[in-house]
C-alpha atoms as a printed R data frame, in Angstrom:
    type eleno elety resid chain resno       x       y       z
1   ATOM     1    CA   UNK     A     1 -72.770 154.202 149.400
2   ATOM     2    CA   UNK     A     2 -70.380 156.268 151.675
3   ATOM     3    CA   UNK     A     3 -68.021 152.676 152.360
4   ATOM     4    CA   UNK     A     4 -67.880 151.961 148.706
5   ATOM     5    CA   UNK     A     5 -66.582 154.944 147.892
6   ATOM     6    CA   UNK     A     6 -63.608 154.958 150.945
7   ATOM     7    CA   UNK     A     7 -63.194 150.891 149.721
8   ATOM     8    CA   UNK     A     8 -62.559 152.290 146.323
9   ATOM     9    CA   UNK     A     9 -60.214 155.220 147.669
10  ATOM    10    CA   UNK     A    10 -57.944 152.930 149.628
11  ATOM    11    CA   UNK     A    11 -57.709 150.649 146.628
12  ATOM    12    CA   UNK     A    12 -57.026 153.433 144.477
13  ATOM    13    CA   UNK     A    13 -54.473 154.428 146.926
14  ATOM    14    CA   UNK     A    14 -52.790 150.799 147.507
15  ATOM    15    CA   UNK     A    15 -51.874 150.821 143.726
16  ATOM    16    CA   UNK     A    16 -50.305 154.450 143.625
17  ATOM    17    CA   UNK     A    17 -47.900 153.314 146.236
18  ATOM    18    CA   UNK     A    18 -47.101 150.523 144.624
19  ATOM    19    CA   UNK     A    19 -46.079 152.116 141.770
20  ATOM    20    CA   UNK     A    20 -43.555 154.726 143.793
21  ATOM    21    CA   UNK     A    21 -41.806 151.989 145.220
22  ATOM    22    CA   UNK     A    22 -38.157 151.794 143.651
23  ATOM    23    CA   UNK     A    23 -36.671 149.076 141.628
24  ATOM    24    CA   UNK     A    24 -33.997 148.346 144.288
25  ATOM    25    CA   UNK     A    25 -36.266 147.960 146.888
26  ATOM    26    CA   UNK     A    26 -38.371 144.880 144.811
27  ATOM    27    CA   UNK     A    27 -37.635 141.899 144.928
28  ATOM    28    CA   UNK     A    28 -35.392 140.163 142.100
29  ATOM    29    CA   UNK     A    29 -37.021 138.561 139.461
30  ATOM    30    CA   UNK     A    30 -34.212 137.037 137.509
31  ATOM    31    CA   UNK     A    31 -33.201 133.212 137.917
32  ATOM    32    CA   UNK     A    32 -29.981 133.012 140.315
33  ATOM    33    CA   UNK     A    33 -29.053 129.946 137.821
34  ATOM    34    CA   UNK     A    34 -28.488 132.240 135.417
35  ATOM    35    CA   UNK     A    35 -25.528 134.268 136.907
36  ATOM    36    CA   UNK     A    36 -21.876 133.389 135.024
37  ATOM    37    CA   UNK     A    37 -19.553 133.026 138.395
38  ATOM    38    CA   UNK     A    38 -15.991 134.167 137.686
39  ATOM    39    CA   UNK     A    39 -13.270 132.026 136.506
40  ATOM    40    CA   UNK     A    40 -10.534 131.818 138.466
41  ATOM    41    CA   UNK     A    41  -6.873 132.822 137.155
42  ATOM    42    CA   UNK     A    42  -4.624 130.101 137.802
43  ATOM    43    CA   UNK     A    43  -1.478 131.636 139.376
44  ATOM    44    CA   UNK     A    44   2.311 130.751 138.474
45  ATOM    45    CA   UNK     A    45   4.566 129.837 140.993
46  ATOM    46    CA   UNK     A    46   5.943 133.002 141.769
47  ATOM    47    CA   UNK     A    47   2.563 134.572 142.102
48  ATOM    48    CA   UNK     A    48   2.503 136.338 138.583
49  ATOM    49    CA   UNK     A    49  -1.108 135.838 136.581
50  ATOM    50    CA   UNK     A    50   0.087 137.225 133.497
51  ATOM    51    CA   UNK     A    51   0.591 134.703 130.531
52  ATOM    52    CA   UNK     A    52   2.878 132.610 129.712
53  ATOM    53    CA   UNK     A    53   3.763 134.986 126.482
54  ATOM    54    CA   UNK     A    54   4.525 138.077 128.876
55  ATOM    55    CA   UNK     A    55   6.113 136.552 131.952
56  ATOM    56    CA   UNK     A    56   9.293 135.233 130.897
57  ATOM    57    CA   UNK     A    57  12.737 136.880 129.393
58  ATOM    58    CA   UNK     A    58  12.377 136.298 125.481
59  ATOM    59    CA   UNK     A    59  16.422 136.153 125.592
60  ATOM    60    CA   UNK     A    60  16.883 134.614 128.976
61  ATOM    61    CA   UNK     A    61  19.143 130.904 128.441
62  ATOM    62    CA   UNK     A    62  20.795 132.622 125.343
63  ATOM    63    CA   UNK     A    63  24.012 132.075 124.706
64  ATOM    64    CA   UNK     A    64  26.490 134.493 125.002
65  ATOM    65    CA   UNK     A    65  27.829 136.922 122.055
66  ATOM    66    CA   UNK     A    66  31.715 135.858 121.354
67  ATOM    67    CA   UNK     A    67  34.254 138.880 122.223
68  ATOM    68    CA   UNK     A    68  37.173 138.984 119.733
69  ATOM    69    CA   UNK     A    69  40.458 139.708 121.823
70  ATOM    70    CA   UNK     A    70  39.802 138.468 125.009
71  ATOM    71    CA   UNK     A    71  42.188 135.574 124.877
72  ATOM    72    CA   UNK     A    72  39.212 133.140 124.309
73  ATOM    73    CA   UNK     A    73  38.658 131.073 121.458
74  ATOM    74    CA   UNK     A    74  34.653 130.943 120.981
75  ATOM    75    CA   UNK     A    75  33.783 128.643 118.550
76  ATOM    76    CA   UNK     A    76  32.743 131.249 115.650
77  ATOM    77    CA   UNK     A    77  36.580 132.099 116.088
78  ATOM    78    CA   UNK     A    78  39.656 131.082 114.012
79  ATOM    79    CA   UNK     A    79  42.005 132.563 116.291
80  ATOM    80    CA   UNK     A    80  42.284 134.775 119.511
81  ATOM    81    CA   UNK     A    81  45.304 136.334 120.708
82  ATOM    82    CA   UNK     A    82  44.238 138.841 123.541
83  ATOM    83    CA   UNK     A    83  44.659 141.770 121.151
84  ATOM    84    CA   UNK     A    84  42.752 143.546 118.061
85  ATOM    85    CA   UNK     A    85  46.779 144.481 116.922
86  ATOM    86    CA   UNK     A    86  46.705 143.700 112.663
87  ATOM    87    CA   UNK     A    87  49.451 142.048 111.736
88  ATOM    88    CA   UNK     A    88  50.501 139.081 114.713
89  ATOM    89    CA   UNK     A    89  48.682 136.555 112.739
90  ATOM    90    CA   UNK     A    90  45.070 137.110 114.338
91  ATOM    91    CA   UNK     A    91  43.085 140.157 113.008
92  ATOM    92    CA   UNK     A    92  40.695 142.548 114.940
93  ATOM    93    CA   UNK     A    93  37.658 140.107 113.639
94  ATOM    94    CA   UNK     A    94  39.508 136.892 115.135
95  ATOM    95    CA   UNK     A    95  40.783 135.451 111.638
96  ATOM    96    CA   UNK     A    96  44.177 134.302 110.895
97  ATOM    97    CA   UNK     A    97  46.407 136.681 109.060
98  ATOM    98    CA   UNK     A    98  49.444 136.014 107.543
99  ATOM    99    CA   UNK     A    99  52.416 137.378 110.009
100 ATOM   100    CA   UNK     A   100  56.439 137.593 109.688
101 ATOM   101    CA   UNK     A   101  57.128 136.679 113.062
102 ATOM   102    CA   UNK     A   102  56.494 133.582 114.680
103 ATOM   103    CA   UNK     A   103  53.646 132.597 118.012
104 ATOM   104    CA   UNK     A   104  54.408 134.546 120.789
105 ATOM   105    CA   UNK     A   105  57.242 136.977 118.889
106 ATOM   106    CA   UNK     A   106  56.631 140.736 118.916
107 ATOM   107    CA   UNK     A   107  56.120 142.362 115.553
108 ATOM   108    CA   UNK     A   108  58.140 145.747 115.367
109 ATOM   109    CA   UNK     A   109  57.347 146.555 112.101
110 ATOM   110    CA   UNK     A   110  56.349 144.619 108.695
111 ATOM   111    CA   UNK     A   111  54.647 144.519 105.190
112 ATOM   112    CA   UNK     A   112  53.274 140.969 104.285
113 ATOM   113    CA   UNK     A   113  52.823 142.459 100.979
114 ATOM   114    CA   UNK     A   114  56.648 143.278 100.521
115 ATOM   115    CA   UNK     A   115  57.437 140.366 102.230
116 ATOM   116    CA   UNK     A   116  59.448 141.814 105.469
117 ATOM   117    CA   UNK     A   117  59.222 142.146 108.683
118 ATOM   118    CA   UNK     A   118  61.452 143.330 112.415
119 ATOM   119    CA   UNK     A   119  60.970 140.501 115.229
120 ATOM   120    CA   UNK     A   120  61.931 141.082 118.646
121 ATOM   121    CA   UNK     A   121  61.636 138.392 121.904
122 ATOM   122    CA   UNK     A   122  61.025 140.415 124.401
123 ATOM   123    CA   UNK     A   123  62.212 138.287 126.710
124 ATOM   124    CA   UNK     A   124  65.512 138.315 125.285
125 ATOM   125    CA   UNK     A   125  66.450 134.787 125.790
126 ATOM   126    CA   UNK     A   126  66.922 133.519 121.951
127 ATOM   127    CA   UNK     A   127  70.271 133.575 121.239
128 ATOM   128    CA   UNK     A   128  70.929 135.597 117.946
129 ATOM   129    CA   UNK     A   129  72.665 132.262 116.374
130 ATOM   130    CA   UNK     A   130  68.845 131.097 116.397
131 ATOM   131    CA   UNK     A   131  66.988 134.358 115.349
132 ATOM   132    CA   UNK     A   132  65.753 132.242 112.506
133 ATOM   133    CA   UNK     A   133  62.915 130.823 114.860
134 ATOM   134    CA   UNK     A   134  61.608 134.420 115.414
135 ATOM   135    CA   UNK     A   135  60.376 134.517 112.166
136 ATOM   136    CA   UNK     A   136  57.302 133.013 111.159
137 ATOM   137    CA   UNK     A   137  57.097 129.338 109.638
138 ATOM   138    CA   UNK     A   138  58.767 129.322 106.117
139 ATOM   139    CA   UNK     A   139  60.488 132.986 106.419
140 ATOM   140    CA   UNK     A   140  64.129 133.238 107.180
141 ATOM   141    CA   UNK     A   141  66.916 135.838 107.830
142 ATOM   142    CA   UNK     A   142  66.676 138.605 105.744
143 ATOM   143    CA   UNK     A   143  70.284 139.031 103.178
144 ATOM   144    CA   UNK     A   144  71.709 142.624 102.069
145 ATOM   145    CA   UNK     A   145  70.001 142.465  99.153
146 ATOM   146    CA   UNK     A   146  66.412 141.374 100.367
147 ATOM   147    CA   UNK     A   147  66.632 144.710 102.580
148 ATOM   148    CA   UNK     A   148  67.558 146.939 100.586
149 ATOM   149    CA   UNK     A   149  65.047 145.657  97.733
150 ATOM   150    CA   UNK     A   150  62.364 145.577 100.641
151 ATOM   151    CA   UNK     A   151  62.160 148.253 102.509
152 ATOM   152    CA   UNK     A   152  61.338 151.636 100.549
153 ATOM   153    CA   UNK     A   153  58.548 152.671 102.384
154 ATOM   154    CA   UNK     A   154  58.314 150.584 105.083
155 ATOM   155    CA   UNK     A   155  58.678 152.699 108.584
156 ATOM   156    CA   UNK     A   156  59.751 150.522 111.369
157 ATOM   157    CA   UNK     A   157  61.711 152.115 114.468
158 ATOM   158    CA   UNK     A   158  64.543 150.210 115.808
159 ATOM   159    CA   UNK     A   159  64.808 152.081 118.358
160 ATOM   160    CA   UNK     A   160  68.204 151.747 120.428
161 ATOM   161    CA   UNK     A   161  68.940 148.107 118.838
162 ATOM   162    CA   UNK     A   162  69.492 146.286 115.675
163 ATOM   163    CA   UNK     A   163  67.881 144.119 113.375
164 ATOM   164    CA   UNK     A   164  69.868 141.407 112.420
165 ATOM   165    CA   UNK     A   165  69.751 139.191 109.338
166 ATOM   166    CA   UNK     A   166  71.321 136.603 107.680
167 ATOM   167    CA   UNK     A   167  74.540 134.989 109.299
168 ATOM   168    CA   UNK     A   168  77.663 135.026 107.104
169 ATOM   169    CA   UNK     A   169  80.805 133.560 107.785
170 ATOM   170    CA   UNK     A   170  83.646 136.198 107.850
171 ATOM   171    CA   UNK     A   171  86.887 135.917 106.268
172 ATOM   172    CA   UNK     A   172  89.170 135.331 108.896
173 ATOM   173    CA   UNK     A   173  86.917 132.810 110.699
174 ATOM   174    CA   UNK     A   174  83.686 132.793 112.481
175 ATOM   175    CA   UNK     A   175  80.323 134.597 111.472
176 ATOM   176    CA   UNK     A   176  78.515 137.439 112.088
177 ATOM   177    CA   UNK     A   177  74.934 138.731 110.874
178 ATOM   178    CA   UNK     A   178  74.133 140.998 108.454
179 ATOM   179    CA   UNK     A   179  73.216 144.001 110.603
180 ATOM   180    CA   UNK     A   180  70.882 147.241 109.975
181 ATOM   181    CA   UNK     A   181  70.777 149.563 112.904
182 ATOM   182    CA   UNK     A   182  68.442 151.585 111.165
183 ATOM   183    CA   UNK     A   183  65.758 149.922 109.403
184 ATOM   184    CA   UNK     A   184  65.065 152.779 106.981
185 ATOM   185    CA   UNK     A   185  68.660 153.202 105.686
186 ATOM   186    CA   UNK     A   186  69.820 151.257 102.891
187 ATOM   187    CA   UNK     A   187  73.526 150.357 104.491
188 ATOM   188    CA   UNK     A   188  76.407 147.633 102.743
189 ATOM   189    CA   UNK     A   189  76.592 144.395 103.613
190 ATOM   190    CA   UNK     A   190  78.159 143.172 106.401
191 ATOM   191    CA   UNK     A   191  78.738 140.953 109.364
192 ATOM   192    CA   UNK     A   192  78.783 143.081 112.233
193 ATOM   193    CA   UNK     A   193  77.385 141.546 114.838
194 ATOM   194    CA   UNK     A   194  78.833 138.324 115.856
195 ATOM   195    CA   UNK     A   195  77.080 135.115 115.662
196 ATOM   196    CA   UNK     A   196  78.082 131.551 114.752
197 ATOM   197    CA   UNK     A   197  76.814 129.175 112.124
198 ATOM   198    CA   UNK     A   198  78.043 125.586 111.695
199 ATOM   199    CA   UNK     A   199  80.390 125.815 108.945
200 ATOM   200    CA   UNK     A   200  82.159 128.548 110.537
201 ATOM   201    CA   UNK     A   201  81.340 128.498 114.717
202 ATOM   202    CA   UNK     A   202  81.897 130.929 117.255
203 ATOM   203    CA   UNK     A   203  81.906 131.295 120.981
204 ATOM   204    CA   UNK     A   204  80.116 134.876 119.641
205 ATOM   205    CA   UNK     A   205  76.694 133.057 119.515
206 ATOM   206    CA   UNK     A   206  74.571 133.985 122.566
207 ATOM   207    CA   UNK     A   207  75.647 137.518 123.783
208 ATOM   208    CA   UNK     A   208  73.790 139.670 122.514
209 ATOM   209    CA   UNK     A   209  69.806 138.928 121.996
210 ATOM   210    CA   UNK     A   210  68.772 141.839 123.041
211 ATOM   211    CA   UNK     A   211  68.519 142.646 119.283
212 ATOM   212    CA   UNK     A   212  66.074 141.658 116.965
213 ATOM   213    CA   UNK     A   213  65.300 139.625 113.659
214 ATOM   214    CA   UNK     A   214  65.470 141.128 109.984
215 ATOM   215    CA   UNK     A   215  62.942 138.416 108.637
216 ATOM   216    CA   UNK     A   216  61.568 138.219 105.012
217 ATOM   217    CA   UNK     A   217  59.538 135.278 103.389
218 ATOM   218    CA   UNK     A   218  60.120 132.945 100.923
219 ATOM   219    CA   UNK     A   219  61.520 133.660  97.513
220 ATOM   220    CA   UNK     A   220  59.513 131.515  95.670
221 ATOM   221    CA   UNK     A   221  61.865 130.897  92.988
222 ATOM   222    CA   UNK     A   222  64.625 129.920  95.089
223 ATOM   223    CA   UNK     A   223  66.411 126.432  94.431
224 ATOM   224    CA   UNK     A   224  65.759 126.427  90.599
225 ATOM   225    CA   UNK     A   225  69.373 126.598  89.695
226 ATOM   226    CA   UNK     A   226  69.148 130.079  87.892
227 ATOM   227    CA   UNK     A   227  69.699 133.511  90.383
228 ATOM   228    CA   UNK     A   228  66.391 135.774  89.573
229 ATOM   229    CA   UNK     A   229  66.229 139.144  90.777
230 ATOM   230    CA   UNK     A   230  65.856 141.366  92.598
231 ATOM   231    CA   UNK     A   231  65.879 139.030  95.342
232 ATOM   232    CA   UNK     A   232  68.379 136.077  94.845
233 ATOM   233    CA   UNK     A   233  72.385 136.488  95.710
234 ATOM   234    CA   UNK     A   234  73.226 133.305  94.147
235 ATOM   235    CA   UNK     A   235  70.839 130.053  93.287
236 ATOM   236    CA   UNK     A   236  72.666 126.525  93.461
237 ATOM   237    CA   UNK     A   237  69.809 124.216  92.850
238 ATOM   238    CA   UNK     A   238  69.719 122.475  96.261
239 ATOM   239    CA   UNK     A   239  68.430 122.874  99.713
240 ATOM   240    CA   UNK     A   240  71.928 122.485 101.381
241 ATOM   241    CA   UNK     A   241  71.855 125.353 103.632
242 ATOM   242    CA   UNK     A   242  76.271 124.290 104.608
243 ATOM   243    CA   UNK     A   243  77.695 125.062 101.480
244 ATOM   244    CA   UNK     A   244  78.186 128.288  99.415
245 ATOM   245    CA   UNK     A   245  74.866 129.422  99.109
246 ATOM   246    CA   UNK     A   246  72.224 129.139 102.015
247 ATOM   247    CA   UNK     A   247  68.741 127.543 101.218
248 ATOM   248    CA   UNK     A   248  67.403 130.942 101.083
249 ATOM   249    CA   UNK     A   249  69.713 132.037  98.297
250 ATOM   250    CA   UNK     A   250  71.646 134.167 100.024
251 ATOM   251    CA   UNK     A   251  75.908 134.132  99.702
252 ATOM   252    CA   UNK     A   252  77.614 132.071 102.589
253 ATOM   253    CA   UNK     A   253  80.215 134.911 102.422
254 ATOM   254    CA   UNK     A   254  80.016 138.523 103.117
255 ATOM   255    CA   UNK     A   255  81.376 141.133 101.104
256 ATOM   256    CA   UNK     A   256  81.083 144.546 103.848
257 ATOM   257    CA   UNK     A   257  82.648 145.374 106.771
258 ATOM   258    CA   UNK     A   258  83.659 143.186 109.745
259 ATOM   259    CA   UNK     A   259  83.148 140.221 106.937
């Protein structure tokens, strides 16, 4: 009787400890074939694992923005002269703008709306004879009357030169320009300064460019045979710039002093 009962005390026993025995420390029940392994991440070539969507520049291999005024012409651009400076025929936005003076002339002063304009090479190699080519394609010298119509409220400084305008031949022989030494002032005619056209030549031609040009644009009724005002001096009906009345309708004579 006695060993029955201590057989049924160590079985009893056996099962307890069983029972305390931790998870950890049984063995594993689930199927090995079950178990997901990892997948790999595929790396790029310079060892970054992020996507495709994250690694790169979104605005690397753009092209670059155009800069108005640095002297190059992008594509977008009608025009680029180095400068933002209104009025030398290319705007601050890189469009062309109508100018008085021609490529590569310094503009002293002007109103494209009036029609008139100071242009000065700085250079001073243009002999005054040929200040015509300062002003811009179509303009010419400005006459007496074309100034003093022109320029009420126009401020340009002169500084310690002229501006010069149309070339007159004088009296007793030769030529000489029309001449404002202050742009401002409404002075007479005249021929001051000397210069030298074809119908009436002078050796007085190429001595003084350190001045500038007195240039206004085209009258557009100019060559019709009948004198309009305010602009027009006289109106002959032809382009023949030799005779009595230039092609910008302007008297071949001078009326003021030195004429």
């Amino acid at each position: 009787m006695n060993r029955y009962l201590t057989l049924g005390a160590i079985l009893f026993a056996g099962a307890c400890f069983t029972d305390m025995v931790p998870d950890s420390d049984r063995g594993s029940t689930s199927d090995s074939s079950e178990v997901t392994p990892p997948v790999p991440v595929e790396a790029t070539s310079s060892g970054d694992t992020s996507s495709d969507e994250t690694s790169g520049d979104s605005t690397s291999g753009d092209d670059p923005q155009p800069i108005c005024g640095d002297g190059i012409q992008d594509p977008t651009e009608a025009c680029d002269d180095g400068n933002l400076e209104p009025g030398d025929g290319c705007d601050a936005s890189c469009q062309k703008e109508p100018r008085a003076c021609a490529g590569g002339i310094t503009t002293m002063g002007h109103d494209i709306e009036r029609g008139i304009g100071v242009c000065k090479d700085r250079s001073d190699a243009t002999c005054e004879q040929d200040f015509a080519d300062l002003c811009a394609s179509g303009w010419h010298l400005c006459s007496a009357t074309e100034h003093v119509r022109l320029n009420d409220g126009v401020i340009i400084d002169l500084g310690n030169i002229s501006a010069v305008g149309v070339i007159r031949c004088r009296s007793q022989g030769g030529s000489g320009h029309y001449t404002s030494h202050d742009f401002n002032v409404d002075g007479p005619d005249s021929c001051e300064i000397g210069s030298s056209r074809a119908d009436c030549p002078t050796n007085l031609g190429c001595n003084e460019g350190i001045h500038a040009a007195l240039c206004c644009a085209p009258i557009p009724t100019c060559g019709n045979g009948v004198v309009d005002d305010p602009l027009e001096e006289c109106d002959d009906g032809n382009g023949d710039d030799l005779d009595g009345c230039s092609n910008a309708c302007a008297n071949r004579f001078g009326s003021g002093p030195h004429c």
